[in-house]
Phi, psi and omega in degrees: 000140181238116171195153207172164227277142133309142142232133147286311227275342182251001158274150192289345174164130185236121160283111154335139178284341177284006206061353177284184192221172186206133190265156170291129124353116159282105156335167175227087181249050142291309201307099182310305193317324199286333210278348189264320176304322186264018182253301174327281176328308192296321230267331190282320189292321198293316200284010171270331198283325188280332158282016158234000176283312164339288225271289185313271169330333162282300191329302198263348152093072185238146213259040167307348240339102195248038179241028191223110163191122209261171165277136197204146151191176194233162187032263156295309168316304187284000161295279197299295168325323177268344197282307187276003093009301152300341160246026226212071167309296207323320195266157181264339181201136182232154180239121164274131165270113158048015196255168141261164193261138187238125200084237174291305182312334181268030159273161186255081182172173183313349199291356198276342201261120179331294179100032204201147187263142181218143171260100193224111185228133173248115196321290170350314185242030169248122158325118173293324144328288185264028153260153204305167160260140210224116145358126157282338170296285147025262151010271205292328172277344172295308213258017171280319195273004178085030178249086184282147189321312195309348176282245249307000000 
């Protein structure tokens, strides 16, 4: 199961699954300042989500597990998923997606290492050799669901 905190507020616009929408802030996301204020902001958000996630699970009585619980994100958000790994016992493990790495993790020495397993990869800079391979059957249940191979 996968679940976790939202920002709306930094997308240009998000639709409700109820059909309303709800608009963003225009961003600078040239702006080093802003982008280091909104990692930061992600770093804060994850550990209030993981001191309410318990708390949630009781609450809606969902069959969860909530001490085995790792961190995942895309772009800034998988920055932040490996960012928060260092200040965090609780989570065990992180996955980056497509982010750079920020702070402690973009150092080239020991301060990088989690001490924890974190993952971070970006299609862009992966050797086409070592990218997954995709099915034709695969293939073909993706793009039955609207799923083009350039997501994977």
């Amino acid at each position: 199961m996968v679940v976790g905190p939202d920002h709306p507020f930094e997308q240009p616009f998000i639709r409700r699954p109820n059909g309303t929408g709800v608009a963003g802030v225009e961003i600078d996301f040239n702006d080093a300042e802003i982008l280091q204020a909104i990692y930061k902001t992600r770093l804060v958000d994850t550990k209030a989500f993981v001191d309410f996630f318990p708390t949630l699970v009781q609450n809606l009585k969902a069959p969860f597990n909530t001490t085995n619980i790792g961190s995942f994100g895309y772009s800034l958000g998988g920055a932040s998923a490996i960012g928060v790994l260092f200040d965090d016992d609780r989570l065990l493990s992180g996955l980056n997606l497509h982010g750079s790495l920020l702070r402690q993790p973009a150092f080239n020495d020991t301060r990088a290492d989690a001490k924890k397993p974190a993952f971070s990869w970006d299609k862009s800079r992966t050797p086409a050799r070592m990218m997954p391979t995709i099915s034709p059957g695969a293939r073909s249940r993706f793009a039955r669901r609207g799923i083009s191979e350039s997501f994977l």
